[in-house]
C-alpha positions as CSV (number, residue, x, y, z in Angstrom):
1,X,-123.6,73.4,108.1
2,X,-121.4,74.5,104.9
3,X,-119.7,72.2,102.5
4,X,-117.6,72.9,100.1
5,X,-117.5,69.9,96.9
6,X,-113.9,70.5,95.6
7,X,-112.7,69.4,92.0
8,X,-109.4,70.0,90.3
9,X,-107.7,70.1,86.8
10,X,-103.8,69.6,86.7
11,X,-100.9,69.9,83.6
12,X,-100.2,65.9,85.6
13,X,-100.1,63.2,88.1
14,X,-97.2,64.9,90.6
15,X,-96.7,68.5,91.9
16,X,-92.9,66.9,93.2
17,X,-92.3,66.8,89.5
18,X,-93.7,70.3,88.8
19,X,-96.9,69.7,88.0
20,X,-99.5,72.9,88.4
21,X,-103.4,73.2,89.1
22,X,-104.8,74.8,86.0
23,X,-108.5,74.4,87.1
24,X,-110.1,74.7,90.4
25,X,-113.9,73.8,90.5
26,X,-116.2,74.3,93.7
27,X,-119.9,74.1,95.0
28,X,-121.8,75.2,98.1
29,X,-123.8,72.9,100.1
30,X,-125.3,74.8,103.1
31,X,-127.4,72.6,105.5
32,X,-127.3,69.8,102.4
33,X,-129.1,72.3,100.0
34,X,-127.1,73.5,96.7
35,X,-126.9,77.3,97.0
36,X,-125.2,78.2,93.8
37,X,-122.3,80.2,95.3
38,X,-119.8,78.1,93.3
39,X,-116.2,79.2,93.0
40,X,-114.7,78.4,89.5
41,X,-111.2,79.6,88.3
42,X,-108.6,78.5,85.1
43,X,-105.3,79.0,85.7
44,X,-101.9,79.5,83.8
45,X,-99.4,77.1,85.2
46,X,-96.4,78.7,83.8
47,X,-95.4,75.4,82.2
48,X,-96.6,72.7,79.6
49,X,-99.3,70.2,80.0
50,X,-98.5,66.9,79.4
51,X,-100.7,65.2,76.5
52,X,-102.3,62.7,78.5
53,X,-103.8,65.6,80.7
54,X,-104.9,66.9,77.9
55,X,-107.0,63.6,76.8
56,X,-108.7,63.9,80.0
57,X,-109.8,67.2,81.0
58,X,-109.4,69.2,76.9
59,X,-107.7,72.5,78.4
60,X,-104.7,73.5,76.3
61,X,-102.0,75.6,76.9
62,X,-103.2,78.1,74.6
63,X,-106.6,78.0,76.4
64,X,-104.5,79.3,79.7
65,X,-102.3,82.0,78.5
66,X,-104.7,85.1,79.4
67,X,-105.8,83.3,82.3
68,X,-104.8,84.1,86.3
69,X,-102.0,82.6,88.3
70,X,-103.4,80.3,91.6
71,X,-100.9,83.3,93.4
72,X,-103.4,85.6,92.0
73,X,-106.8,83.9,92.9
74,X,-104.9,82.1,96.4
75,X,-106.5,84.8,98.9
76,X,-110.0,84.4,97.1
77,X,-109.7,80.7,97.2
78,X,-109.2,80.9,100.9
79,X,-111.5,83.3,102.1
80,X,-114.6,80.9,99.7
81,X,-113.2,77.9,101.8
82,X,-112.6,79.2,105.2
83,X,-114.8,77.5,107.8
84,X,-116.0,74.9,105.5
85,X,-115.8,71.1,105.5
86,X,-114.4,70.4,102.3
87,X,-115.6,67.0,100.2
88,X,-113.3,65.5,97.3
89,X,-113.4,62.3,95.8
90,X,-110.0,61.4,96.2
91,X,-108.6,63.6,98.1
92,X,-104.6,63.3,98.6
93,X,-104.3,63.9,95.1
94,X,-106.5,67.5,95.5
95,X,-105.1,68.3,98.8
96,X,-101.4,67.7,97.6
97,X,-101.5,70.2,94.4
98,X,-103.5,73.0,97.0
99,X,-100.9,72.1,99.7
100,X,-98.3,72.7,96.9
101,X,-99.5,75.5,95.7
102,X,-99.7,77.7,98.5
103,X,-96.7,77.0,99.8
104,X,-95.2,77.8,97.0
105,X,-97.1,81.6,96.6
106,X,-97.2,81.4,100.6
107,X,-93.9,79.9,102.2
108,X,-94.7,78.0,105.7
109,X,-98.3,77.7,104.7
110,X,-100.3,74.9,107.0
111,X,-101.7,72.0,105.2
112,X,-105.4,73.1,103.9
113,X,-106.8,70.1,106.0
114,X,-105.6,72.0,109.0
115,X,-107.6,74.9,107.8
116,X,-111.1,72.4,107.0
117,X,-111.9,69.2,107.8
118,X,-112.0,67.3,105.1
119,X,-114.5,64.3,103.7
120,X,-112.8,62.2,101.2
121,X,-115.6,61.0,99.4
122,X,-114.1,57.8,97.4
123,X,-113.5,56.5,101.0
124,X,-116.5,56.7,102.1
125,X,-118.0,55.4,99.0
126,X,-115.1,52.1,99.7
127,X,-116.8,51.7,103.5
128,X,-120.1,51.7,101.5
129,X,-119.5,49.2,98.8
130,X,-116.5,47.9,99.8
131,X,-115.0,45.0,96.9
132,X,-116.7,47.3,94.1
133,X,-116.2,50.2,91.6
134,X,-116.0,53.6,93.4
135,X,-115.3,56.2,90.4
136,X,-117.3,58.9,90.1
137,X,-118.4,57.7,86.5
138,X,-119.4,54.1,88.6
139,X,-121.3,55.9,91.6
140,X,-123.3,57.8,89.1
141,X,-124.5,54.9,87.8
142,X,-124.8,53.7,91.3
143,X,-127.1,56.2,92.6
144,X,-128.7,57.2,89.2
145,X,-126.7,61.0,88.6
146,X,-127.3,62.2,85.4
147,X,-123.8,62.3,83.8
148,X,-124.5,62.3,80.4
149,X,-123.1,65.5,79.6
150,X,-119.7,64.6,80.8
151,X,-118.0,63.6,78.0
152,X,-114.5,64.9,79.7
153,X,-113.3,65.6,83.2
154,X,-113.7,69.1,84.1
155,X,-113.4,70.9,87.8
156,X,-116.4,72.5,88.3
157,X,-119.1,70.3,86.5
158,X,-117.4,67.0,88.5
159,X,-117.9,69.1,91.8
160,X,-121.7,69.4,90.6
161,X,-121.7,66.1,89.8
162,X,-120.1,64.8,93.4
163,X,-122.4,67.3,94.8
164,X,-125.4,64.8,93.4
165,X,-123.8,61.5,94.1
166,X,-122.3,62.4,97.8
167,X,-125.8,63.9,98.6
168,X,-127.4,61.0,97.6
169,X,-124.7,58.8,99.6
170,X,-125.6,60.2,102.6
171,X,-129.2,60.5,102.2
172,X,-130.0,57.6,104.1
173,X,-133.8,57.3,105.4
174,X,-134.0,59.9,108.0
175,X,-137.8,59.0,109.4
176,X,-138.6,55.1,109.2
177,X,-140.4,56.3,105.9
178,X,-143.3,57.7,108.4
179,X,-143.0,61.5,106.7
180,X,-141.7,62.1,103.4
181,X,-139.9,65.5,102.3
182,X,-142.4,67.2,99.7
183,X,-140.7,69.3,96.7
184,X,-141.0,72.0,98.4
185,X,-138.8,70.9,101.3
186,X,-141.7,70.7,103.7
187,X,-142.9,67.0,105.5
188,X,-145.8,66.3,104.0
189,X,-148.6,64.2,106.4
190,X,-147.3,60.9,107.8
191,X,-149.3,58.0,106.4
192,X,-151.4,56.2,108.8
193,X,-149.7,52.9,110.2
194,X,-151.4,50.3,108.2
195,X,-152.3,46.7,110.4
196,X,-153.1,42.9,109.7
197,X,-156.6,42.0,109.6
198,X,-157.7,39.8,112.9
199,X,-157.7,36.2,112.1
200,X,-155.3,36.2,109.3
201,X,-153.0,32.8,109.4
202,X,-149.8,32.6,111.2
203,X,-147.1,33.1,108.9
204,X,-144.6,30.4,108.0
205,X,-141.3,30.5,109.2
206,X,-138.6,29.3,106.6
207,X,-135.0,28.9,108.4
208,X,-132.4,28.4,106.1
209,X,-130.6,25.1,104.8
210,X,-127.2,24.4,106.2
211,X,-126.1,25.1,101.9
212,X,-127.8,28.5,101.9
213,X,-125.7,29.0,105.8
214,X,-122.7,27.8,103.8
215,X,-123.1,30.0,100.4
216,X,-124.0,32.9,103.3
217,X,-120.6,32.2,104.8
218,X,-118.6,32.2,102.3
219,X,-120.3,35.3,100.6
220,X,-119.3,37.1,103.6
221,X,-116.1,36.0,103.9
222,X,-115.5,36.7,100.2
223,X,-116.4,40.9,101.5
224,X,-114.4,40.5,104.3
225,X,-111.2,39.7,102.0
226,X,-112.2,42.4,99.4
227,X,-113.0,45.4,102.1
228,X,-109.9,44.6,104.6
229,X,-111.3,43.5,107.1
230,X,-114.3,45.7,107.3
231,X,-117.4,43.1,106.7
232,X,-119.7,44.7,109.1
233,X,-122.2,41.6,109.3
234,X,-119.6,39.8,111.0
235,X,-119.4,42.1,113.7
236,X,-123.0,42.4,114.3
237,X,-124.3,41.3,117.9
């Protein structure tokens, strides 16, 4: 399985107003495993960024003036991605400067989610936490990245960082917690099943009081407002 953890820098918000890429960030996950065949490219837009882009990412226009144009880098670009299920946080706003892009050095161009499925990482973070922050900067913090060193936004180190956070999103607990996964990717010896000792006492059952069913009620309610409908402990059984 290949996956491809897609970033991009832009000069601002809209291509339909004539905004550029100006940095395309990517990492390769191959069966789940970072395999350092990253693809990582500046690139001169042939117009100005606007200041408040600048306050985000820190690339200036004089930064880009010796650098490629995404014409120049487009057939490189496809060939890293072909075949590949791409994941972006976000992903319309990606997926609509590439789509622009290449239509624009490659007229009649598919959309690039023809091309790869895509994984849209933010919603599957909203499915996973639905009511709560889903940034990147919030599902570090989450699932205990390291982001320290991100003091701006930039293309290729938030792909390494997404790389972290969606790996860790999926993880999930793959055997029952009978085998653990040693360093070395090996599965180290299962634990042996520990039982109760004969004779111990039958335990207590303690049902809950029709205020703790209310608060539980209205607690899920509360998530089935905030996540559209999508509370899946209502729908159990």
């Amino acid at each position: 399985m290949r996956q491809i953890v897609l970033d991009t820098e832009t000069t601002g918000l809209e291509p339909a107003e004539g905004h550029r890429i100006i940095e395309i960030g990517c990492v390769e996950l191959v069966d789940r495993r970072l395999t350092g065949n990253n693809f990582h490219q500046y690139l001169q837009p042939d117009r100005a960024i606007e200041t408040g882009a600048v306050d985000v990412h820190g690339i200036t226009d004089d930064f880009l003036r010796d650098k490629p144009r995404f014409a120049d880098v487009a057939e490189d670009f496809l060939d890293y991605v072909r075949g590949a299920e791409l994941v972006i946080h976000n992903a319309p706003f990606d997926l609509g400067f590439l789509d622009h892009e290449l239509r624009l050095c490659r007229p009649g161009m598919p959309a690039l989610s023809t091309l790869c499925p895509v994984t849209d990482s933010l919603v599957l973070a909203r499915s996973l936490h639905p009511g709560q922050r889903n940034s990147l900067d919030a599902l570090c913090k989450r699932y205990q990245v390291d982001n320290s060193h991100r003091d701006r936004h930039g293309a290729l180190l938030d792909a390494e960082i997404l790389a972290d956070v969606y790996l860790a999103m999926t993880g999930g607990q793959v055997s029952l917690a009978l085998g653990q996964q040693s360093e070395l990717g090996g599965v180290r010896e299962r634990e042996p099943v520990r039982r109760l000792a004969a004779g111990r006492p039958t335990l207590r059952v303690v049902r809950a009081s029709e205020c703790e069913r209310r608060a539980h009620a209205e607690r899920l309610a509360a998530i089935e407002e905030a996540s559209g409908g999508r509370c899946l402990w209502l729908r159990r059984g």
